[in-house]
Biotite code that builds the C-alpha atoms (Angstrom):
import biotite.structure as struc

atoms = struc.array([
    struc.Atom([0.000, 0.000, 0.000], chain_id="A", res_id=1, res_name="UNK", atom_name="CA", element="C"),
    struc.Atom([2.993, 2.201, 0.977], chain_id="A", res_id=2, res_name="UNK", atom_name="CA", element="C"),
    struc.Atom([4.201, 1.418, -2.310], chain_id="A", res_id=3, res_name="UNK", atom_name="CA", element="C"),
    struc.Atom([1.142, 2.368, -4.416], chain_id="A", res_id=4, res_name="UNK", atom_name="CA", element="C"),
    struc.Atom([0.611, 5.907, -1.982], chain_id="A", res_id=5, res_name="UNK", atom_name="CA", element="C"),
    struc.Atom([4.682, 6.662, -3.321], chain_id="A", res_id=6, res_name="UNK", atom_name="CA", element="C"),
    struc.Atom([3.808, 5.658, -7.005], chain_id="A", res_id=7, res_name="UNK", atom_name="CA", element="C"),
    struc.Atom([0.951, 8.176, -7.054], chain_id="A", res_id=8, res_name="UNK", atom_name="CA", element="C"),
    struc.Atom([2.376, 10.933, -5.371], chain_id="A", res_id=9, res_name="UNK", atom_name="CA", element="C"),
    struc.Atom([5.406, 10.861, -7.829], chain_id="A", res_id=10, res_name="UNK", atom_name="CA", element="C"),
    struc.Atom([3.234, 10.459, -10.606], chain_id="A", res_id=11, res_name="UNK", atom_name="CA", element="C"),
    struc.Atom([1.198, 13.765, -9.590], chain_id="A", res_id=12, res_name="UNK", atom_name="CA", element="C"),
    struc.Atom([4.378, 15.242, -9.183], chain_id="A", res_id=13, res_name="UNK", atom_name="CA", element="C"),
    struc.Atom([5.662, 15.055, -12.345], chain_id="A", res_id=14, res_name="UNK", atom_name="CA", element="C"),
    struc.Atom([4.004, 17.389, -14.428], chain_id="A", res_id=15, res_name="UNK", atom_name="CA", element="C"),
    struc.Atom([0.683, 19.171, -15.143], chain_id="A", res_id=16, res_name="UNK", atom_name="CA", element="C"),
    struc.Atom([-0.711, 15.975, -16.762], chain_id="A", res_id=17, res_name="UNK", atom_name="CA", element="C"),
    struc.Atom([0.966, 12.340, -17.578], chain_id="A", res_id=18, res_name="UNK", atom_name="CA", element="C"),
    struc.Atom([-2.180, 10.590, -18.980], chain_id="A", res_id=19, res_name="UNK", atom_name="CA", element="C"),
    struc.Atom([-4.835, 11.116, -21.591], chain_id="A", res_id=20, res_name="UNK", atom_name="CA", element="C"),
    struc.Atom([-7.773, 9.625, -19.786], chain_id="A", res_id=21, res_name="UNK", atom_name="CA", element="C"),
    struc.Atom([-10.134, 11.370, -16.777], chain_id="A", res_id=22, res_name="UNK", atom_name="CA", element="C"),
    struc.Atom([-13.435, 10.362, -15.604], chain_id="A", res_id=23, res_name="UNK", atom_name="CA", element="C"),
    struc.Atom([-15.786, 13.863, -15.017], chain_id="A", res_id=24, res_name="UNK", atom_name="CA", element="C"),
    struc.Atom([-17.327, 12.820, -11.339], chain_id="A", res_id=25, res_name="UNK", atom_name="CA", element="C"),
    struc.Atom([-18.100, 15.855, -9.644], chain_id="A", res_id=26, res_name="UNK", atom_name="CA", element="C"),
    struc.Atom([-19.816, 15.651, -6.257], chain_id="A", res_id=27, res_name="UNK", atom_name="CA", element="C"),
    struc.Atom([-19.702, 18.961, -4.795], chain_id="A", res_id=28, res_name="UNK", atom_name="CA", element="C"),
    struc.Atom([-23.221, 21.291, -5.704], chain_id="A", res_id=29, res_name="UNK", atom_name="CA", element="C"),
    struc.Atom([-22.426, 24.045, -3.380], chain_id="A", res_id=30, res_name="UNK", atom_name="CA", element="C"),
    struc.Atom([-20.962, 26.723, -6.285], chain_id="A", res_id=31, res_name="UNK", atom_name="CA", element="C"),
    struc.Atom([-23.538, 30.027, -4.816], chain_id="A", res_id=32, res_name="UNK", atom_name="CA", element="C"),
    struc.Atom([-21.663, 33.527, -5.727], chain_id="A", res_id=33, res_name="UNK", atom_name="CA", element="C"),
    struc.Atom([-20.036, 35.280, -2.939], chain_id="A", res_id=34, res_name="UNK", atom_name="CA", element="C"),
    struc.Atom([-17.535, 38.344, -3.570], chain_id="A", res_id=35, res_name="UNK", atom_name="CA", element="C"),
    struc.Atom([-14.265, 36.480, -3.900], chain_id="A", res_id=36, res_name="UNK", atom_name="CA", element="C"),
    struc.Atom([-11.312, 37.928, -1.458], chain_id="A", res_id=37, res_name="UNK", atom_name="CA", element="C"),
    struc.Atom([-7.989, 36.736, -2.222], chain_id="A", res_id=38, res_name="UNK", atom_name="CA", element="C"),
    struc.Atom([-6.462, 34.382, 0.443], chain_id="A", res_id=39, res_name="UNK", atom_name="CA", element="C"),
    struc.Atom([-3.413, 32.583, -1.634], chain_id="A", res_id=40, res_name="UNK", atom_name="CA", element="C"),
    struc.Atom([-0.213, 32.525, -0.201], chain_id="A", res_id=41, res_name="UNK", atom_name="CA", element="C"),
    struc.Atom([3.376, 31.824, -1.551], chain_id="A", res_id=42, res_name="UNK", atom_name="CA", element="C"),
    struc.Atom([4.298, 28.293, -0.093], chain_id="A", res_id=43, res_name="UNK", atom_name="CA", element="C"),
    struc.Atom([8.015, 27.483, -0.136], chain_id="A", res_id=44, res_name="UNK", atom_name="CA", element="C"),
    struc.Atom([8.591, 26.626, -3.681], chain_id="A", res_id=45, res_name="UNK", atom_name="CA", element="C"),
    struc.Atom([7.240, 30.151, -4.453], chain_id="A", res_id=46, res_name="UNK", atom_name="CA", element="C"),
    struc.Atom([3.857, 29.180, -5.674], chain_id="A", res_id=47, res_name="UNK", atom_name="CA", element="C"),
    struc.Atom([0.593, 30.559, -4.875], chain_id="A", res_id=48, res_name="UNK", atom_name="CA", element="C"),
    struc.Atom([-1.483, 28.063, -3.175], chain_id="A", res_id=49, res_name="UNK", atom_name="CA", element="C"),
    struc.Atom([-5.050, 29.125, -2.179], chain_id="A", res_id=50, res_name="UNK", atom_name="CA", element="C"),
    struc.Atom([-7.804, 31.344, -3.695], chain_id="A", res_id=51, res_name="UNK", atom_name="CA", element="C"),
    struc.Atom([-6.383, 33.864, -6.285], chain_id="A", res_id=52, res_name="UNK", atom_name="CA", element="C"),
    struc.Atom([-8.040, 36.225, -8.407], chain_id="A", res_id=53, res_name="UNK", atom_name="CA", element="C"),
    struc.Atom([-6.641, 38.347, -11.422], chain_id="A", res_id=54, res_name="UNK", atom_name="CA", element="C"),
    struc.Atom([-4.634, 40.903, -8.944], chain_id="A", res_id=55, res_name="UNK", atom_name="CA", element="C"),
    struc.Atom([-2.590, 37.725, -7.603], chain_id="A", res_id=56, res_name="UNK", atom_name="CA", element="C"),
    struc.Atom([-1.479, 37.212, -11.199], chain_id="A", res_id=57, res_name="UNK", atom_name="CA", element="C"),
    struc.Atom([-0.715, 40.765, -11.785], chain_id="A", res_id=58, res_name="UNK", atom_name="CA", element="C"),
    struc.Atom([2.363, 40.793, -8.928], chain_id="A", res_id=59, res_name="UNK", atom_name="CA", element="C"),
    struc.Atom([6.338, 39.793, -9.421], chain_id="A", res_id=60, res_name="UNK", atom_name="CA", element="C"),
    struc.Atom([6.436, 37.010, -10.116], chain_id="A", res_id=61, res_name="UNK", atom_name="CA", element="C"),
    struc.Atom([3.374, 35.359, -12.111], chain_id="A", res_id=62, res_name="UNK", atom_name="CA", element="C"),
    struc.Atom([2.872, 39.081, -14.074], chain_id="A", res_id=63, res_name="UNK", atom_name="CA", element="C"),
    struc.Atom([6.226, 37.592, -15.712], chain_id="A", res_id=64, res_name="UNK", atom_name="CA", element="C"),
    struc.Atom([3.935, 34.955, -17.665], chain_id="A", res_id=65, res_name="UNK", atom_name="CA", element="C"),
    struc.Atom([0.338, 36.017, -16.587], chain_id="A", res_id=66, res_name="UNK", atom_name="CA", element="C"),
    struc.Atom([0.911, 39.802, -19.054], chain_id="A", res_id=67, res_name="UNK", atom_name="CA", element="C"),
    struc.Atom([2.614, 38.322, -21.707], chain_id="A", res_id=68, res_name="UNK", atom_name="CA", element="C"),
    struc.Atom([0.059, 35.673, -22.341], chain_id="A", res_id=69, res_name="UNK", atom_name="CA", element="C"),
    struc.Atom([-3.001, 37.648, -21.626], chain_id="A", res_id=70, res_name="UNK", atom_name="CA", element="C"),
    struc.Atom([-1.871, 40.548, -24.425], chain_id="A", res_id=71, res_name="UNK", atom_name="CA", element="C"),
    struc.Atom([-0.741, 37.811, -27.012], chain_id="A", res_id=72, res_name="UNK", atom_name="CA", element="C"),
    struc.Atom([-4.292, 35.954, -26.710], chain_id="A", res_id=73, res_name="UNK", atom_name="CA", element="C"),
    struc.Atom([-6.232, 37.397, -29.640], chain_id="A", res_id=74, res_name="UNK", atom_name="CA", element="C"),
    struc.Atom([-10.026, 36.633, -29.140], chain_id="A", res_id=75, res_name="UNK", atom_name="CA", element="C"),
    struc.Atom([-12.325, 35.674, -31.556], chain_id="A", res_id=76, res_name="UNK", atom_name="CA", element="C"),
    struc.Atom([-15.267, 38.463, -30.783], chain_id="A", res_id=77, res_name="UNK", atom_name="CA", element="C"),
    struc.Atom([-17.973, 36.557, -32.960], chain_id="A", res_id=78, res_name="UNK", atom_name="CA", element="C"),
    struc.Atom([-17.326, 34.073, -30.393], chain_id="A", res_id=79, res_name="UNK", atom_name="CA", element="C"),
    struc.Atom([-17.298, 36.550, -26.948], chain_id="A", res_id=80, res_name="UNK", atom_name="CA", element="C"),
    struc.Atom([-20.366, 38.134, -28.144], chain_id="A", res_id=81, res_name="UNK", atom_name="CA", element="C"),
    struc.Atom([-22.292, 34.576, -28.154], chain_id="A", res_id=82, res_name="UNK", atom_name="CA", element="C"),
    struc.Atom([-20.705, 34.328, -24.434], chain_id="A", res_id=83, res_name="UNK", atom_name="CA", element="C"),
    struc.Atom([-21.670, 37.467, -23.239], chain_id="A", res_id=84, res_name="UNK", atom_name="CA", element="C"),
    struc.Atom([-25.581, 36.527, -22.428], chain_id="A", res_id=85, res_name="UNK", atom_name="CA", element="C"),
    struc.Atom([-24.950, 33.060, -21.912], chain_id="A", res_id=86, res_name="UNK", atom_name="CA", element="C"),
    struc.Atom([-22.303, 33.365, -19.303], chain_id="A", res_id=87, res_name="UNK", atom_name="CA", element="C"),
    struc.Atom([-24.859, 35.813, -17.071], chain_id="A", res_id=88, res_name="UNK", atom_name="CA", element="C"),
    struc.Atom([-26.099, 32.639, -16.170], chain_id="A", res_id=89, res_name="UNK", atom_name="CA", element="C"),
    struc.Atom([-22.985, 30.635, -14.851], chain_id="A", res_id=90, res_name="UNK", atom_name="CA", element="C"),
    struc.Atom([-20.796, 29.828, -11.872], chain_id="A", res_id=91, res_name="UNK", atom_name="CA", element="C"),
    struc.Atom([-17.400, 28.921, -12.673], chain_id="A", res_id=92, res_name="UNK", atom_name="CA", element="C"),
    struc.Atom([-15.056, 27.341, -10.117], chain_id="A", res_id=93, res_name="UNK", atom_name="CA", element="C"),
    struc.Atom([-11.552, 27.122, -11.198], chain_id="A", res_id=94, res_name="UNK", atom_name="CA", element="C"),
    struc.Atom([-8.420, 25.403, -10.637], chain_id="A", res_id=95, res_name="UNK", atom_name="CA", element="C"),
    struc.Atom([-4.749, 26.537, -11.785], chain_id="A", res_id=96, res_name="UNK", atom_name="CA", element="C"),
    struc.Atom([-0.806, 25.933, -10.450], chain_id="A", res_id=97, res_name="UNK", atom_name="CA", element="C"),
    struc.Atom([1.514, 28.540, -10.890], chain_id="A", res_id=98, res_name="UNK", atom_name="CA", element="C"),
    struc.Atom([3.812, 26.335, -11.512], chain_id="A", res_id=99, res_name="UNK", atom_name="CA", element="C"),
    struc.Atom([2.370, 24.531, -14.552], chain_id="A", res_id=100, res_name="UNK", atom_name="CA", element="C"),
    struc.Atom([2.623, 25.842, -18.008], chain_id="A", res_id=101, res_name="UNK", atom_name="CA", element="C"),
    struc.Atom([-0.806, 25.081, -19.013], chain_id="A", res_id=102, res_name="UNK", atom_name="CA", element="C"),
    struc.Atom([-2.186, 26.985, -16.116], chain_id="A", res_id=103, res_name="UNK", atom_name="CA", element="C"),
    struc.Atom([0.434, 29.797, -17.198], chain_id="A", res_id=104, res_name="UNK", atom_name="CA", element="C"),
    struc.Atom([-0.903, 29.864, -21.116], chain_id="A", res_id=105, res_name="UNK", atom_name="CA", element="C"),
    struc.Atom([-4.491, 28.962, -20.566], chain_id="A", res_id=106, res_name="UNK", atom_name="CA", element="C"),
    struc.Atom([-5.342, 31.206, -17.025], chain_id="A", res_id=107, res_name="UNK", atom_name="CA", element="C"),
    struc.Atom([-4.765, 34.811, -18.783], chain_id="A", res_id=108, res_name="UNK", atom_name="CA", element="C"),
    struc.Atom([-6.504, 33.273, -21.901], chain_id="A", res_id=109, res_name="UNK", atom_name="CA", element="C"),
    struc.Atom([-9.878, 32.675, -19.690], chain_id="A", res_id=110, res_name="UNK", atom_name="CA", element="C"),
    struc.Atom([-9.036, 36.195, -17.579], chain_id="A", res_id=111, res_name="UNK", atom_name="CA", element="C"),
    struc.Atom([-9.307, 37.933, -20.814], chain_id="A", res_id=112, res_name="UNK", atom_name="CA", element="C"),
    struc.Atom([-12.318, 36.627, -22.295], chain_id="A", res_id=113, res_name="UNK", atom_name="CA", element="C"),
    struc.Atom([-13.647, 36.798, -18.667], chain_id="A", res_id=114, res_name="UNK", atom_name="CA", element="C"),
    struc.Atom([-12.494, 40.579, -19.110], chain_id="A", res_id=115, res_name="UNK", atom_name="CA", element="C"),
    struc.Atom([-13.891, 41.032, -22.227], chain_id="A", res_id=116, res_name="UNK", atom_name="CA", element="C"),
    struc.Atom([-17.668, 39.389, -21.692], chain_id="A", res_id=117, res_name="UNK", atom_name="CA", element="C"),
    struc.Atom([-18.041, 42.108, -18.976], chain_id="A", res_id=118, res_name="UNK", atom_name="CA", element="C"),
    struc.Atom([-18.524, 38.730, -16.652], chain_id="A", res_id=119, res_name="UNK", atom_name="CA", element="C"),
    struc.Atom([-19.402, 39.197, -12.821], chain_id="A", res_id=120, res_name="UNK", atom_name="CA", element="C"),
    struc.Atom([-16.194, 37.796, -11.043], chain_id="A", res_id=121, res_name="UNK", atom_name="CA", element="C"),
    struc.Atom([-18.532, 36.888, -8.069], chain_id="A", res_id=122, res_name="UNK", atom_name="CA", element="C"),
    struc.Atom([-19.618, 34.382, -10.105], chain_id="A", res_id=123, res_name="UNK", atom_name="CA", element="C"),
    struc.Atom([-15.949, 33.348, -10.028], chain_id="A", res_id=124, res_name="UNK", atom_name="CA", element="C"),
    struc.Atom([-13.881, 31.438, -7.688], chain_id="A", res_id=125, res_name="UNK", atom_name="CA", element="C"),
    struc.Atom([-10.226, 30.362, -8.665], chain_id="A", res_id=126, res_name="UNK", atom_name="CA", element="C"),
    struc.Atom([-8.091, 27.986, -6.625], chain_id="A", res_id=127, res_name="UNK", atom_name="CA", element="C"),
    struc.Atom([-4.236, 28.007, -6.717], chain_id="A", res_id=128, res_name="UNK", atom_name="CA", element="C"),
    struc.Atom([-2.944, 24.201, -6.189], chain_id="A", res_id=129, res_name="UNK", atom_name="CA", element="C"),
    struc.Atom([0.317, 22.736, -5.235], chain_id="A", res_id=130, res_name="UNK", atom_name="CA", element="C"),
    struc.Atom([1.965, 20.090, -7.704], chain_id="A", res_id=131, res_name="UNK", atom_name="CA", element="C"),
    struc.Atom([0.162, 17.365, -6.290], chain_id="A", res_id=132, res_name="UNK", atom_name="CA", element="C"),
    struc.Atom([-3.179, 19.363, -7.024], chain_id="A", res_id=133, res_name="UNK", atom_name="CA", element="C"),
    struc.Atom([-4.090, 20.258, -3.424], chain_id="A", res_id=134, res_name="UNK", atom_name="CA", element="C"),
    struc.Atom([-4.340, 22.649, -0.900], chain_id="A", res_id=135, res_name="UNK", atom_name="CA", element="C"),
    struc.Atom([-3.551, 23.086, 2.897], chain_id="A", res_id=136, res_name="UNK", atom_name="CA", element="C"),
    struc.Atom([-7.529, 23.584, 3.625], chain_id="A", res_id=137, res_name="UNK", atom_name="CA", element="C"),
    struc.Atom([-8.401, 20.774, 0.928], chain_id="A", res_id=138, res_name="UNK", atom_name="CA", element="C"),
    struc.Atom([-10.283, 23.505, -1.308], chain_id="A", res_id=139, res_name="UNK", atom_name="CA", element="C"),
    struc.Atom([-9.840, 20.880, -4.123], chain_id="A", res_id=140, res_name="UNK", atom_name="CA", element="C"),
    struc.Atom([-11.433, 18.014, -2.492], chain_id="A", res_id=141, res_name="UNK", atom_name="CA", element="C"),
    struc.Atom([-14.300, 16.535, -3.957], chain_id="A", res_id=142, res_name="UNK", atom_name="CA", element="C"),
    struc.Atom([-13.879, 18.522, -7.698], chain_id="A", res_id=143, res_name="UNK", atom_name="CA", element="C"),
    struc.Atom([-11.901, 15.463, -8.987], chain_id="A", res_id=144, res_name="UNK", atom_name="CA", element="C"),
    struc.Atom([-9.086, 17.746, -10.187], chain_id="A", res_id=145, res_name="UNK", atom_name="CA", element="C"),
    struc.Atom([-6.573, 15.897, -12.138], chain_id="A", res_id=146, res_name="UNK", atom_name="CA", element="C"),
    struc.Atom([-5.269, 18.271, -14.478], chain_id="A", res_id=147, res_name="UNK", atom_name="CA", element="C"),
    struc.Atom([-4.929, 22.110, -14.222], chain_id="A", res_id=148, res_name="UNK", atom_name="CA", element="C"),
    struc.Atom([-6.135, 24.358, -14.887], chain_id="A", res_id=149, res_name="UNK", atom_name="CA", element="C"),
    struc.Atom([-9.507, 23.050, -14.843], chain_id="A", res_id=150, res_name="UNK", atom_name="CA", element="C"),
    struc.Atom([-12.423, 25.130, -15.398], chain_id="A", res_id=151, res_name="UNK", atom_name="CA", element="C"),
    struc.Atom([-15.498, 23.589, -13.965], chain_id="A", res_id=152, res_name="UNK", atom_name="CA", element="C"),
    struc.Atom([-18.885, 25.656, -15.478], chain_id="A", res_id=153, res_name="UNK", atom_name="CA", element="C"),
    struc.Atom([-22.789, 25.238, -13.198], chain_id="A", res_id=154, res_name="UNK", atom_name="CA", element="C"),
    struc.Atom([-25.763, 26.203, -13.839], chain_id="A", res_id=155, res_name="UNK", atom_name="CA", element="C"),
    struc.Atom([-28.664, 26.655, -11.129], chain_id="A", res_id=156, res_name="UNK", atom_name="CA", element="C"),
    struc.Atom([-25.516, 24.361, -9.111], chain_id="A", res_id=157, res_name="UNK", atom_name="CA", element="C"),
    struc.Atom([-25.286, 21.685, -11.652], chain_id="A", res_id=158, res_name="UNK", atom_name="CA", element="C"),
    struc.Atom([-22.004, 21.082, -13.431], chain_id="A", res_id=159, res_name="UNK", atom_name="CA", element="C"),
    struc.Atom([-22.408, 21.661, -16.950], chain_id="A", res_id=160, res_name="UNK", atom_name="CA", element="C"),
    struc.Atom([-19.583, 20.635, -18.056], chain_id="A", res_id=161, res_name="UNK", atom_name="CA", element="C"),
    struc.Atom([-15.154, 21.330, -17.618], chain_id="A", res_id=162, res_name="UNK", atom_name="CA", element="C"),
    struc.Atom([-12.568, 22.646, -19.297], chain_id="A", res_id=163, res_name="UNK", atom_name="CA", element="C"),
    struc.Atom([-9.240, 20.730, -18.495], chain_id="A", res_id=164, res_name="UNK", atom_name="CA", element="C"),
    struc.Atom([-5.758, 21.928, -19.341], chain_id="A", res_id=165, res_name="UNK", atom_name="CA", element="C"),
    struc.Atom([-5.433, 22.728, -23.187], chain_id="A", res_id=166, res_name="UNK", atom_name="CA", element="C"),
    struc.Atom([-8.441, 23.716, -25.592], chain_id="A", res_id=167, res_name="UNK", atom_name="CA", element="C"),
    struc.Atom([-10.128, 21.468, -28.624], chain_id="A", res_id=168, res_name="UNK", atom_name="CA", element="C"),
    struc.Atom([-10.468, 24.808, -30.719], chain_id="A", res_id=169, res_name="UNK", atom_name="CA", element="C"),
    struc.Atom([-9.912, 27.656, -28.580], chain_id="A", res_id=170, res_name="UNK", atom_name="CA", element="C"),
    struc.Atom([-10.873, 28.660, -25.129], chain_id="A", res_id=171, res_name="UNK", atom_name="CA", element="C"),
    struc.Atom([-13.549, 30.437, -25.872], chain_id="A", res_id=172, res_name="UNK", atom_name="CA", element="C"),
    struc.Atom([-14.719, 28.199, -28.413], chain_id="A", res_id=173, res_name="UNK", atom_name="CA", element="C"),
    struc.Atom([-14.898, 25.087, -25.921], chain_id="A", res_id=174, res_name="UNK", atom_name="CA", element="C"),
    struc.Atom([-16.178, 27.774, -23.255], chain_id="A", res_id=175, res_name="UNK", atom_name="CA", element="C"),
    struc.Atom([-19.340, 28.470, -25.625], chain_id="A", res_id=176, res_name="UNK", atom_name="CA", element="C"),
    struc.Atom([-19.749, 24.586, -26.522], chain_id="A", res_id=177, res_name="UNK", atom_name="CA", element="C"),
    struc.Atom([-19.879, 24.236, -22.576], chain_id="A", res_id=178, res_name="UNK", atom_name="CA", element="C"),
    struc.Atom([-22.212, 27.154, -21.514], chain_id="A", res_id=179, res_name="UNK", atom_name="CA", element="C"),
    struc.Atom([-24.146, 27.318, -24.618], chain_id="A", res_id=180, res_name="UNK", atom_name="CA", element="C"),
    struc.Atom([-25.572, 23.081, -24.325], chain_id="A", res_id=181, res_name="UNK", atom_name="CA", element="C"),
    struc.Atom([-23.649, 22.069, -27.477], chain_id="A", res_id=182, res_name="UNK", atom_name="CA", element="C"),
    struc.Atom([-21.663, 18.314, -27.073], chain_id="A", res_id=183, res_name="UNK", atom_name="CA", element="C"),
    struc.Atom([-18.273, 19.216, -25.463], chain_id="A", res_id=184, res_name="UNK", atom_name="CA", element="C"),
    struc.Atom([-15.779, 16.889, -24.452], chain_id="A", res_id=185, res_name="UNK", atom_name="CA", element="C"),
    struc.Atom([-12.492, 18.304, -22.485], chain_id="A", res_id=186, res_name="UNK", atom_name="CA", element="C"),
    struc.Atom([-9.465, 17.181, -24.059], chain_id="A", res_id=187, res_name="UNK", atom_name="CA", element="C"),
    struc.Atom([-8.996, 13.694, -22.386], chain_id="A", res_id=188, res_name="UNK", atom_name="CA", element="C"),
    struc.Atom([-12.433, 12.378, -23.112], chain_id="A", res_id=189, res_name="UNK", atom_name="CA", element="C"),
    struc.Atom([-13.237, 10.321, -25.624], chain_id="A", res_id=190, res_name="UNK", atom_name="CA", element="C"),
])
């Protein structure tokens, strides 16, 4: 058993993602909008680890990656303008490492056409996780998060579906096929 605990936690270690295949179980319902207050801390390794919003990724050092990526993200606006109405009606709860270059590319990606949908970011609740995908207060547990970032979308407190760690078209493209009904699978279903 000791054995199998080590393989796992060096597995989770390794990267952002090591395998193609995840199983969508979420369990937790409890996504109601409150006004989101920053609580992530640097641990040791100099990652944030807690709840972040868009200000956290605007200090030294994640403004390093988090500027660059958000300014060279060009949006499709045929696209945000479907989004706009549609995602008046969502919760999103997110989950990111500063550490992982998915997070890094992806995170500004969904900030901007957060930004640019005029979305309520109390409707918005973004965790920072450790390499292993966890937190000191266990803010993951129960979301089944595997890969980051993970965007997990509800509706009335139903998941309607997840982005997980690199688009099928674009972010906002997969965002829309989420919040808009369409058939969406992330990128390691089949």
């Amino acid at each position: 058993m000791k054995k199998l605990f080590f393989f796992l936690v060096v597995l989770a270690t390794v990267s952002c993602s090591t395998s193609k295949k995840i199983v969508s179980t979420p369990v937790k319902e409890d996504v109601t909008p409150v006004k989101v207050v920053a609580t992530a801390v640097k641990d040791a390794s100099g990652n944030l680890i807690g709840i972040a919003t868009k200000e956290s990724f605007l200090q030294e050092p994640y403004n390093e990656w988090f500027n660059p990526n958000y300014e060279y993200y060009s949006l499709n606006e045929d696209v945000i303008d479907k989004l706009k109405p549609l995602l008046k009606e969502v919760t999103i709860k997110a989950f990111m490492g500063t550490w992982c270059g998915d997070s890094q590319e992806q995170t500004p990606a969904f900030y901007k056409i957060l930004d640019n949908t005029d979305f309520n970011y109390s409707n918005l609740e973004l965790v920072t996780v450790d390499r292993s995908k966890t937190t000191p207060d266990n803010l993951q547990e129960s979301f089944n998060i595997i890969r980051v970032p993970t965007f997990i979308f509800y509706k009335e407190g139903k998941e309607i579906g997840r982005f997980v760690e690199y688009p099928r078209e674009s972010v906002e493209e997969d965002i829309l096929k989420i919040v808009s009904g369409e058939p969406y699978k992330h990128s390691y279903e089949d």
